[in-house]
Phi, psi and omega in degrees: 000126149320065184333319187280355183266167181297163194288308190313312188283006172263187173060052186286114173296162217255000173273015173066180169217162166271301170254164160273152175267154170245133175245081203246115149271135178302111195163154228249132185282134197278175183314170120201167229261354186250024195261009172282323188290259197000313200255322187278352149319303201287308181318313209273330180278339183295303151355302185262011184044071178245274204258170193136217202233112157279156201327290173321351170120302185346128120283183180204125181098161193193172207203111135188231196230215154240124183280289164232151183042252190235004159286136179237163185250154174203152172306135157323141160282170196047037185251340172305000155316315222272134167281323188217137195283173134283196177274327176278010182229049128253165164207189189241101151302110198283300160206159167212138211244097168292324190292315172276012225006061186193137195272116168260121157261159186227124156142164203266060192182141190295169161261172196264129178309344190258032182271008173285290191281337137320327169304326197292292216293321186278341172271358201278305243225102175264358180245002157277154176242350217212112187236148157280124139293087164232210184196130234194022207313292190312297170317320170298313175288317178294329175294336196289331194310328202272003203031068175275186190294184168173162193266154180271162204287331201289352171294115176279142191308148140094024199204141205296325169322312176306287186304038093278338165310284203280006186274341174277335189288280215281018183261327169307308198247122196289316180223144167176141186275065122085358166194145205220150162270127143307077205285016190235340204225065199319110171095007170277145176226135188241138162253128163202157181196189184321314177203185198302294179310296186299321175308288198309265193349322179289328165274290179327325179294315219262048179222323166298299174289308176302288194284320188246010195097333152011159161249000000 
């Protein structure tokens, strides 16, 4: 067990799950102020195909925020159609229960399968607001070729395994710049920081380098 992690987040069963169970109260997400920054963010990673769709139907990547405490706003499932979302294709994570596996929301719409390992981050890191979700093959590859931090492969995406896998990476690891490869979860990459612009900024360097060439 972790002293450092939060309790809800020990005794992790060590075989993982494949899916979350969801507990969605239905209701309309109320105003708030960052949610134009929020979509014009999301918007700018759909732009470079960081979030969308693949040829198979799959989407990929989510976006969100810190709402109150250890609640977040987060992009929606199934949205990777869209170039720029509504308020209603966010929702409100509420908790998210690793022991049981499962995620409670409020909001007219499911979370994003990766909302567990958004959770992990907002609850381990209280002074992050903003976490990134994308897909990347260049990108993916170029962090791993550079060894940036990354989760081991065998941890699988979407499962209290990962959101503890990564709640040991960044709890762990003394220094590191604020975005890891998903080594379970091919071509995933997570960026979070203080606020939305510094997450995105962390994808925008290695999306210049890894994709246009950068130094």
């Amino acid at each position: 067990m972790n002293p450092e992690l939060p309790p809800q987040m020990s005794d992790i069963p060590s075989e993982g799950y494949v899916k979350y169970q969801t507990q969605r109260v239905p209701k309309h997400l109320p105003e708030f102020s960052l949610f134009n920054s929020l979509n014009k963010i999301r918007t700018k990673l759909y732009n470079k195909n960081l979030i969308g769709l693949y040829p198979n139907g799959i989407g990929f990547g989510n976006i969100s925020i810190r709402y109150r405490d250890e609640s977040f706003i987060i992009s929606g499932t199934a949205t990777g159609t869209e170039n720029t979302l509504t308020k209603d294709q966010y929702c409100i994570v509420t908790s998210c229960d690793l022991r049981n596996n499962t995620v409670y929301t409020e909001g007219m719409i499911d979370a994003s399968s990766e909302s567990m390992s958004h959770g992990i981050i907002y609850a381990t890191l209280p002074e992050i607001n903003a976490v990134i979700h994308i897909h990347s093959r260049s990108i993916f590859d170029f962090m791993l070729a550079r060894k940036y931090l990354k989760t081991e492969s065998h941890v699988p995406y979407g499962t209290p395994e990962m959101a503890f896998a990564i709640a040991d990476l960044i709890t762990k690891t003394e220094k590191h710049d604020g975005i890891f490869v998903m080594g379970g979860h091919d071509e995933g990459i997570i960026a979070y920081g203080k606020d939305l612009f510094t997450a995105y900024r962390l994808i925008k360097n290695l999306y210049e380098k890894a994709i246009l060439g950068g130094k």
